[in-house]
N, C-alpha and C positions, 0 to 999 in steps of 0.2 A: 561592413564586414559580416560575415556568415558566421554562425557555429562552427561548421566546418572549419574555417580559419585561424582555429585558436588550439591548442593542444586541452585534449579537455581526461578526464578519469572517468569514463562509464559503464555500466553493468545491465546486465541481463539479469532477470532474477524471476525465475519462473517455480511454479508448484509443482512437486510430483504425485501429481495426481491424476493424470492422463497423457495422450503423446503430444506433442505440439501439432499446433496448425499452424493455419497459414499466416495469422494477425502475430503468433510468436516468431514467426520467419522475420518477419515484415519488420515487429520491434527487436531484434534481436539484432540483424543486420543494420536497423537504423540505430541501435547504439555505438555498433560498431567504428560506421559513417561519422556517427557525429565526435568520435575520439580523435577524430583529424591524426597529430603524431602524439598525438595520445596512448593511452594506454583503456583498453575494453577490457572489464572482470564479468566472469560469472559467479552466481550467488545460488545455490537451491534456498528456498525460501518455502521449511517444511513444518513448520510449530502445529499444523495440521494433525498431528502421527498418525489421526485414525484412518486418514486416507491417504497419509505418506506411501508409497510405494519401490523398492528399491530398482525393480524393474525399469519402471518408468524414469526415474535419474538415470538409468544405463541408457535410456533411451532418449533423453533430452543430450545428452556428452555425443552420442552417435549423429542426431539427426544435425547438431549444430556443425558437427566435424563435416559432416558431407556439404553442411553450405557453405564451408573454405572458413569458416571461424575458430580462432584460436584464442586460447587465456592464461592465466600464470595458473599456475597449482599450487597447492591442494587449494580446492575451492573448497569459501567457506558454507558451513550447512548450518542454518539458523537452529536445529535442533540440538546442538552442539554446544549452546550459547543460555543457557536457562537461565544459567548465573547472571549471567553479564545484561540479562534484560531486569531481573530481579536489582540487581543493583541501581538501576536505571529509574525502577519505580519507586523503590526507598526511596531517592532523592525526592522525587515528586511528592511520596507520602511525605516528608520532611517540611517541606516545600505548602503543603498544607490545598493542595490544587488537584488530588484525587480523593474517592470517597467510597466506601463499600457499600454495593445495592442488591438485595436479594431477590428483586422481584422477579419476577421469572415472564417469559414471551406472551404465558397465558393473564400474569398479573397485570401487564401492561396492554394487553389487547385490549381487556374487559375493564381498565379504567378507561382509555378512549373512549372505546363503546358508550360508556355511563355519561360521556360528556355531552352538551347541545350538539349536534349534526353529526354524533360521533367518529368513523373514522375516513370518512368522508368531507370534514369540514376540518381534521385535525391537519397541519404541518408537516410534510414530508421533507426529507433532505434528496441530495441530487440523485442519490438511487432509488427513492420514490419509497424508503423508509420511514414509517412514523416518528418523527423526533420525541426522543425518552420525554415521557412527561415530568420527572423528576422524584417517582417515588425513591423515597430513604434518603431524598438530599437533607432536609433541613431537620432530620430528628436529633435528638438532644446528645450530645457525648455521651451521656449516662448511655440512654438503651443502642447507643451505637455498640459499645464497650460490651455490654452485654448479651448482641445479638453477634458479636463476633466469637464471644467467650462461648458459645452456645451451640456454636459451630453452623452447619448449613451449606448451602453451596452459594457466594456469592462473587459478582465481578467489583474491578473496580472500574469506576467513571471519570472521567476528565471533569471536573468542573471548569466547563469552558468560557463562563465570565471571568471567575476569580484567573484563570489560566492565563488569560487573553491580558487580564489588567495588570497583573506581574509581569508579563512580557514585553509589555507597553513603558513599566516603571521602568526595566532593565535595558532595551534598546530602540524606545520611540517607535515611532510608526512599524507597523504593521502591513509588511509586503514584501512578495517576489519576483523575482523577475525571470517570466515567460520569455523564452530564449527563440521560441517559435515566430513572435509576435516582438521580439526586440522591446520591449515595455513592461515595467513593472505593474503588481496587481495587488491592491487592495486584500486584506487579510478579512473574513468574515468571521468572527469566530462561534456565529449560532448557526454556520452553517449545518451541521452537523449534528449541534445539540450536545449533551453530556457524552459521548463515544468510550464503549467499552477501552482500555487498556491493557487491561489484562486478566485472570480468573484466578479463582481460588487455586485450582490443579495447576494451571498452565501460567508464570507468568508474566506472560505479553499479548499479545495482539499483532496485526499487520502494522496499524498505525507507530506503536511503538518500538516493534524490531526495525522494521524499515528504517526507520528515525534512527535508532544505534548504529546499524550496519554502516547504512550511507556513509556517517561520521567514521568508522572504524578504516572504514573499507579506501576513506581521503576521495569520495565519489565527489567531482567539480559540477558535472552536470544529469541530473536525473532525467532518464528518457524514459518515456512509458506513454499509455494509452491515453488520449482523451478522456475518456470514462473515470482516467483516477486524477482529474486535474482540480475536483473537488479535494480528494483527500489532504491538497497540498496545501489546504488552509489550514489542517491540525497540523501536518508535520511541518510548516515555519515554527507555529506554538511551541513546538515540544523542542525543533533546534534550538530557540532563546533560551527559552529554562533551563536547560541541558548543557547551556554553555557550548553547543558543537557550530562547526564554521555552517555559514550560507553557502548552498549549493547552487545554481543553476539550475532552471526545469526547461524540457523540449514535452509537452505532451502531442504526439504523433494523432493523426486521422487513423481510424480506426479499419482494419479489413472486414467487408461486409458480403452476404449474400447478395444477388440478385434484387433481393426484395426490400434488403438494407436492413436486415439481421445482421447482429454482428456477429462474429465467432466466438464458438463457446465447447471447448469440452465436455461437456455436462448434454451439448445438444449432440454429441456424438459427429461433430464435423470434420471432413474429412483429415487427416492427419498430413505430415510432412511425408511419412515411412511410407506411405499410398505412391505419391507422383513418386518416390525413387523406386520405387516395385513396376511402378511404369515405363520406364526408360529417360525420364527425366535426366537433365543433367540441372546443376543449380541455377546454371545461365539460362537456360531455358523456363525455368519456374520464374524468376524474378522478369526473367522479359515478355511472359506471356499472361503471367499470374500476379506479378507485383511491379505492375507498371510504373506506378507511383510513386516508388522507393526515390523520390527526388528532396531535397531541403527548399 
């Protein structure tokens, strides 16, 4: 039996922070596929603000509408939600499995640095990020108490041993099941390292909205990119703790250049709103352009 075969609850959940391309086409429609007589949500996922755009949400609702994609309304907008991710983390602070850390990008470069082969010999996680070395984990309640009283700017961290061994007390093993591959996967949870959750200003994070939403949203199977099939080892963690159902994960092949660049906003690649200024029709972009759109 396929994915396809089963009625499933899936979402789309893009930034607005540029227009879509093609890899958004590509997972957008494959969530839709994978909803069989299901139901497909869109999500704006913008806790970003400062590069939230309203333009560009006018422009993700439009480009999706011309590739024959429909959704329930009002779609939810994660910025909308501050409360409900604040609540989220109290439990965890409760929970005693988050920690406040001040150190800042430059404090944690320059401890690497100082280490034997610095940051060249240091642990990177799957986006090629140097795993937190773990300043302001083990300082004492006192000057924790005090560095809070003191104010500052700091994030809070997953303590992902202590996180991982609660979740272990509460539901045994540690695994998901990759709907791509029909097989469950092992939970690592140093993949990562301590992962911000959330900040002093803002707070959540991707890892821990996602994590709400999913559950809020009754998501059965999570479709997304290759490239976030790591992150799915913090958010099983955070569904245990959290008490939310196990979802399903489908992570999709990625749409790539030529040269096996993936696509990226940020590199200014070409948009969806380009081929329909072309004469494009949808049928024509998914059969010439997204040939692959198979399960």
């Amino acid at each position: 039996m396929t994915p396809i075969d089963k009625a499933h609850i899936t979402r789309f959940a893009p930034s607005p922070n540029g227009r879509l391309h093609l890899g958004h086409a590509y997972s957008a429609l494959m969530a839709q596929k994978l909803s069989g007589s299901g139901r497909f949500i869109l999500r704006i996922e913008d806790i970003d603000l400062g590069r939230r755009r309203q333009h560009f949400i006018d422009a993700i609702y439009e480009d999706l509408a011309w590739l024959g994609l429909s959704w329930p309304i009002p779609v939810m907008v994660q910025s909308d939600r501050f409360d409900i991710y604040q609540t989220a983390l109290n439990k965890l602070r409760d929970m005693e499995v988050v920690y406040p850390c001040w150190a800042s990008r430059a404090d944690i470069r320059d401890y690497i640095n100082s280490q034997p082969g610095g940051r060249e010999a240091w642990p990177v996680d799957p986006d090629g990020a140097a795993i937190y070395p773990g300043l302001y984990k083990d300082i004492s309640p006192t000057k924790r108490d005090s560095m809070m009283w003191e104010g500052g700017n700091y994030a809070w961290r997953l303590d992902s041993e202590k996180a991982a061994g609660l979740a272990r007390h509460k539901n045994g093993a540690l695994k998901y099941f990759e709907a791509s591959q029909q097989k469950s996967h092992e939970v690592t949870p140093s993949l990562y390292g301590d992962v911000v959750l959330a900040r002093k200003d803002i707070p959540t994070s991707y890892h821990l909205s996602v994590v709400v939403d999913d559950a809020a949203q009754d998501i059965s199977m999570v479709t997304r990119g290759m490239d976030l099939q790591g992150a799915t080892h913090i958010h099983r963690i955070l569904q245990i703790l959290l008490e939310y159902p196990e979802p399903d994960y489908y992570h999709h092949d990625l749409v790539r250049e030529a040269d096996g660049r993936r696509l990226s906003k940020r590199a200014g690649d070409i948009g969806i709103d380009y081929y329909r200024s072309q004469g494009y029709s949808p049928e024509k972009l998914i059969d010439e352009l997204l040939p692959s759109l198979t399960l």
